[in-house]
C-alpha positions in Angstrom: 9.1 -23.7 14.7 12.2 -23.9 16.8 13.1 -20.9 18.4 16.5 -19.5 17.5 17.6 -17.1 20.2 20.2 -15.1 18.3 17.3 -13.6 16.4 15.4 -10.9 17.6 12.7 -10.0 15.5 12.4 -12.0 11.8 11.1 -9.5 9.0 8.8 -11.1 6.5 9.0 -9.4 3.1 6.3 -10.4 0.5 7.3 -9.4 -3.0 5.2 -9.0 -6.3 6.3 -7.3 -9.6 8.0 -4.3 -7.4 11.3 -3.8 -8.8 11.0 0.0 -9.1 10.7 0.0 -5.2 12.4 -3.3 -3.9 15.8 -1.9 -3.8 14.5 1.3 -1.2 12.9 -1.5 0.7 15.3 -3.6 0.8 18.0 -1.0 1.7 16.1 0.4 4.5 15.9 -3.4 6.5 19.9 -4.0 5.8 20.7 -0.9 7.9 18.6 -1.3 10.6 20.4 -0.4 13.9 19.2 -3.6 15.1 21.8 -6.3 14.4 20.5 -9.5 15.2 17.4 -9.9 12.8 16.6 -12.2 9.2 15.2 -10.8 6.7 12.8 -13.0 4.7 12.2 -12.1 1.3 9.7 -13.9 -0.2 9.3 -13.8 -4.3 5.4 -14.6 -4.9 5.8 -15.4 -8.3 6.9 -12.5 -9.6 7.4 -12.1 -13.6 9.0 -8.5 -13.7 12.9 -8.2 -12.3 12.4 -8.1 -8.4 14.5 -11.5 -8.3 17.8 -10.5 -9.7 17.6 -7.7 -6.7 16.9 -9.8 -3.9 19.7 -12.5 -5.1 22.1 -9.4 -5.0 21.0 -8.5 -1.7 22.0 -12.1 -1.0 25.1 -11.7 -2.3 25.5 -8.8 -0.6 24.4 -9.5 3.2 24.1 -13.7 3.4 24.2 -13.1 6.9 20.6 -11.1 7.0 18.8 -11.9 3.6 17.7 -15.1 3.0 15.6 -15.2 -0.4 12.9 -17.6 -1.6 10.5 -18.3 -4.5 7.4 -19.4 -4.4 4.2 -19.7 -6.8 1.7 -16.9 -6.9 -0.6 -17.2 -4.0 -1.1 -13.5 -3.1 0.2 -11.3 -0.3 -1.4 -13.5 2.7 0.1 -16.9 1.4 3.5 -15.3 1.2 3.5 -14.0 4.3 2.3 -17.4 6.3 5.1 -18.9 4.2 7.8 -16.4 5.9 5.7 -16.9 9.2 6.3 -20.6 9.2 9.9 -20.2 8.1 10.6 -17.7 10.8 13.3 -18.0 13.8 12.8 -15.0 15.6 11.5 -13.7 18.8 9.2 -11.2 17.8 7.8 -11.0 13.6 7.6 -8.1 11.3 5.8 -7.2 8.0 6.9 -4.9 5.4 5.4 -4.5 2.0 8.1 -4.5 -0.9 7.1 -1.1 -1.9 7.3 0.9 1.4 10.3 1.4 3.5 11.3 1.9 7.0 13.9 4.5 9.4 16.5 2.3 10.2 15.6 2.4 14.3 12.6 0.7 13.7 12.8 -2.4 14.9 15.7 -1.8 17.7 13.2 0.6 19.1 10.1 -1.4 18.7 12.2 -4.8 20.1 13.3 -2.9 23.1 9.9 -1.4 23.8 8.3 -4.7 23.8 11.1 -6.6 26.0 11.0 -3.1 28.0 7.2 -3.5 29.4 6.6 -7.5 28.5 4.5 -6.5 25.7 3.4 -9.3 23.0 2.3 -6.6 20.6 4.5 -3.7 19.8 3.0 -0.1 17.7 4.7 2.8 16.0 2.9 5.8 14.1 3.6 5.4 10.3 2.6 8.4 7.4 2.0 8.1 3.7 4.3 8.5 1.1 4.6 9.7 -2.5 6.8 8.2 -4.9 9.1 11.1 -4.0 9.3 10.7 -0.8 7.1 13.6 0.5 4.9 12.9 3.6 1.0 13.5 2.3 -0.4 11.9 5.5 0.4 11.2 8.9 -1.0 8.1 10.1 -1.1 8.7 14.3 -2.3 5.5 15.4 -2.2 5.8 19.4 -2.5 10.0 20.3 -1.3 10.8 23.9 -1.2 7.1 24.8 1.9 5.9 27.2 4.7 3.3 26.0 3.0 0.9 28.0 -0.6 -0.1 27.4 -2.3 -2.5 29.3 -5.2 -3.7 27.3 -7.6 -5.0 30.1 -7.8 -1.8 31.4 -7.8 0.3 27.5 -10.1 -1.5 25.2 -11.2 1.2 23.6 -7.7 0.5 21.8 -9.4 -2.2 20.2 -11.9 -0.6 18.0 -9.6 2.6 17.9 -5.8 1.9 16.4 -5.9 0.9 12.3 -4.9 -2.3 11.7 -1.9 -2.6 9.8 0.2 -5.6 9.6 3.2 -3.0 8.9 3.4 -1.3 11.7 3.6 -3.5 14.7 6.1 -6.3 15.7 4.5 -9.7 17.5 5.7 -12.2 19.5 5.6 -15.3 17.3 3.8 -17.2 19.9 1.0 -15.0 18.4 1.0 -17.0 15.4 0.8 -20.7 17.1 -2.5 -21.4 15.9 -3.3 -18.0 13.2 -2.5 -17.3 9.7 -3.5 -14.5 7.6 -6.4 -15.9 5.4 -5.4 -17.0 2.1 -7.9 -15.3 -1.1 -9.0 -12.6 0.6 -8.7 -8.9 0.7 -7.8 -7.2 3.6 -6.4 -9.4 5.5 -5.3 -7.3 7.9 -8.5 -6.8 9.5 -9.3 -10.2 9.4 -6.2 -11.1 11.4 -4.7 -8.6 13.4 -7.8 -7.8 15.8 -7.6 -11.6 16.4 -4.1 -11.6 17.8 -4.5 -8.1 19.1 -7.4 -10.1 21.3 -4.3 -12.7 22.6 -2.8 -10.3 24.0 -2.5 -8.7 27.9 0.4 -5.7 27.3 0.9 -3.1 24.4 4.1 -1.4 23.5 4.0 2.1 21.3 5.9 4.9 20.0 4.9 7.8 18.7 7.9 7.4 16.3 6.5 7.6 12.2 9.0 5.0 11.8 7.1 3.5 8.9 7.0 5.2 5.2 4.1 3.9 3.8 3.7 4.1 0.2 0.8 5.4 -2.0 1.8 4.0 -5.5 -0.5 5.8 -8.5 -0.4 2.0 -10.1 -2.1 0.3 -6.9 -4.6 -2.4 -7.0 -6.8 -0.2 -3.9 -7.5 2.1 -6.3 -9.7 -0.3 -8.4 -12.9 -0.8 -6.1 -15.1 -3.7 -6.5 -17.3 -6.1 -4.7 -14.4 -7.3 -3.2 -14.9 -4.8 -0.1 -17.1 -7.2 0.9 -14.4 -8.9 2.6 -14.3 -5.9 5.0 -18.0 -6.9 6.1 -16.4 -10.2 6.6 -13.6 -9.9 8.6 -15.5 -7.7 10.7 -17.8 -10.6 11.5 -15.1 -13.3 11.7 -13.8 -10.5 14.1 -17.1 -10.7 16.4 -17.5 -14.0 16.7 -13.7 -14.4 18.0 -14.5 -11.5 20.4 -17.6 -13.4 22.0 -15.0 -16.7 22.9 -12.0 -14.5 24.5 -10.9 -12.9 27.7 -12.8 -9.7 26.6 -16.1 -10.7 25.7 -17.9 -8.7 28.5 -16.4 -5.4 27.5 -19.1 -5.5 24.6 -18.8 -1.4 23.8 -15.6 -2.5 22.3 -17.3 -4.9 20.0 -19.5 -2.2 18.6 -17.2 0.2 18.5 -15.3 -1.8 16.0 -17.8 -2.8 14.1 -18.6 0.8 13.8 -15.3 2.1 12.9 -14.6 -0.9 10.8 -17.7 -2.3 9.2 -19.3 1.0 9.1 -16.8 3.6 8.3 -13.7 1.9 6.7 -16.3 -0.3 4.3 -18.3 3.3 3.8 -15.2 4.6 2.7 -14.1 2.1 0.0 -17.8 2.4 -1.0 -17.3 5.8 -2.1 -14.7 4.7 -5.0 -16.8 1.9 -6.1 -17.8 2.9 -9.9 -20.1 0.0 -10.6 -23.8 1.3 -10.2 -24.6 -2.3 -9.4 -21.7 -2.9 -7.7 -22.5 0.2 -5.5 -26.1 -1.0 -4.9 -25.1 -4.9 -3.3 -22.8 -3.6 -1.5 -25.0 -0.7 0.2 -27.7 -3.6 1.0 -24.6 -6.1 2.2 -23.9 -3.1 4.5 -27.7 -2.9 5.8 -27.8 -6.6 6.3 -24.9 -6.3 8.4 -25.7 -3.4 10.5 -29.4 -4.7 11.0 -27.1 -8.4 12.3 -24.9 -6.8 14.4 -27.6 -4.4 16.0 -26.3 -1.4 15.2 -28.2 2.1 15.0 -27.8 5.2 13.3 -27.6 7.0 16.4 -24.5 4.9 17.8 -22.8 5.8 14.5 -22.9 9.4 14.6 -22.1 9.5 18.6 -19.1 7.0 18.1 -16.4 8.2 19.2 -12.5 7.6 18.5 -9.8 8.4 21.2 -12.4 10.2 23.1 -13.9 12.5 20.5 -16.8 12.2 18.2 -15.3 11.3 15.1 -17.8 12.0 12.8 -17.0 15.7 13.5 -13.8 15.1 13.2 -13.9 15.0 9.6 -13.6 17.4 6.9 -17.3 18.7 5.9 -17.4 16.5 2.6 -17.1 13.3 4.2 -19.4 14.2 7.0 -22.1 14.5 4.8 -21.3 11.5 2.3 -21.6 9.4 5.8 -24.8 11.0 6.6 -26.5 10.7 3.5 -24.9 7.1 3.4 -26.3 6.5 7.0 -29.8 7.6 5.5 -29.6 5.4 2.9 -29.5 8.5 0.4 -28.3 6.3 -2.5 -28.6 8.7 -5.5 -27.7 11.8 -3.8 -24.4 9.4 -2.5 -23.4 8.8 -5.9 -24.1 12.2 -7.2 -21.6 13.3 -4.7 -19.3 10.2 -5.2 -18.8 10.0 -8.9 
């Protein structure tokens, strides 16, 4: 990977059967106040009409799009194959279907070259198909620009862990890759480079637009939520080998937030009974493996407040009963 210094930050754009939303996406990355980036479109196989758009962006911008094709290998395949192709200081991921303000990246670039940081954040909030805001997303509340991790860990088990909404410094990458076959990647991945890193850039910008399509493949919930329980323990054991592996309340707090709650709340759209019932004792195995208690579940707390309590009253009690192992009464309230 030669480094090309004209470039500062190379944007890696997987694309599959999106061409209602491609053209928004696509539009939003041309503009971008930031002059010197790539944007690398890569067409996973598609089968619908995302690949005349992209060659007319070509057309179009030959200075800043550069297309490519590739078989169908899923999101995390096409976006190690933009990764290995990239010349840029810094990466960026944006899904096909979501799109950006057009300060983005000039923002997040000079942030990060501002305060040395390998690892830059902005706030990002859902989107419906007509553009209305239906959630903000505030990943960092009251946190500075600058963010030295050593001394914040708590960051680690607390920020969400999007791909979309950060910019790395490729170095990141030398030796990682988003794990090919699985879902949520993202959790797999990012916590791992997160744990490279000694500075933190952030703005409380909601640069990103993130888009909740009624057509998406999260809203069909299998077994494949394993994969969260997974991550979460490829997560650990990368914890216990790096710089950080003393600050062990950061562990479980991730494992809390991630492995508890985040897997809990796919569990709740899960419509299999059987399904539901593996995955309840996959999530027992794993708490009972990573030592976790009830009690540290319901005093966890994110960005300094409990965040059990945090939540509206219907969720606290589909944790609770989940934490109790309240099966039927769980489904009753899920289905």
């Amino acid at each position: 990977m030669s480094l090309d210094s004209d470039i500062k930050v190379s944007i890696i754009v997987p694309v599959y059967n999106v061409e209602l939303y491609l053209e928004k996406c696509l539009l939003s990355l041309v503009n971008q106040t930031l002059k010197e980036i790539e944007i690398l479109v890569v067409n996973d196989g598609s089968k619908d009409q995302s690949q005349p758009i992209i060659e007319k962006f070509q057309q179009d911008y030959p200075d800043k799009i550069f297309g490519f094709t590739k078989e169908n290998g899923g999101l995390s395949d096409a976006r190690n194959f933009g990764i290995d192709r990239a010349k840029g200081k810094y990466l960026g991921f944006v899904d096909s279907d979501d799109y950006v303000s057009e300060t983005m990246f000039e923002e997040m670039y000079n942030l990060a070259e501002k305060h040395t940081a390998e690892l830059a954040i902005c706030n990002l909030q859902k989107v419906d198909e007509n553009g209305n805001i239906t959630q903000k997303l505030t990943q960092l509340p009251d946190f500075p620009e600058k963010i030295v991790l050593e001394n914040n860990l708590s960051v680690f088990s607390d920020i969400s862990y999007f791909a979309c909404n950060k910019i790395f410094r490729r170095e990141l990458f030398q030796d990682k890759r988003f794990k090919k076959g699985i879902h949520f990647e993202d959790i797999e991945l990012i916590p791992q480079l997160l744990l490279e890193c000694k500075t933190l850039a952030f703005t409380a910008n909601y640069h990103y637009q993130y888009l909740e399509r009624q057509d998406s493949i999260s809203k069909s919930h299998t077994t494949k939520g394993l994969d969260i329980l997974r991550a979460v323990e490829t997560v650990s054991v990368n914890f216990k080998q790096s710089k950080f592996s003393t600050q062990t309340k950061a562990l479980k707090a991730f494992q809390i937030l991630e492995g508890v709650y985040t897997f809990l709340a796919y569990l709740a759209f899960v419509k299999d009974a059987d399904d539901f019932d593996k995955m309840s004792q996959e999530l027992d195995s794993f708490m009972k493996n990573s030592s976790l208690k009830n009690k540290d579940i319901l005093q966890y707390k994110r960005f300094g407040k409990n965040y059990l309590l945090s939540l509206p009253l219907r969720k606290k009690i589909y944790y609770i009963l989940s934490l109790l192992r309240l099966r039927k009464l769980v489904r009753l309230l899920t289905n």
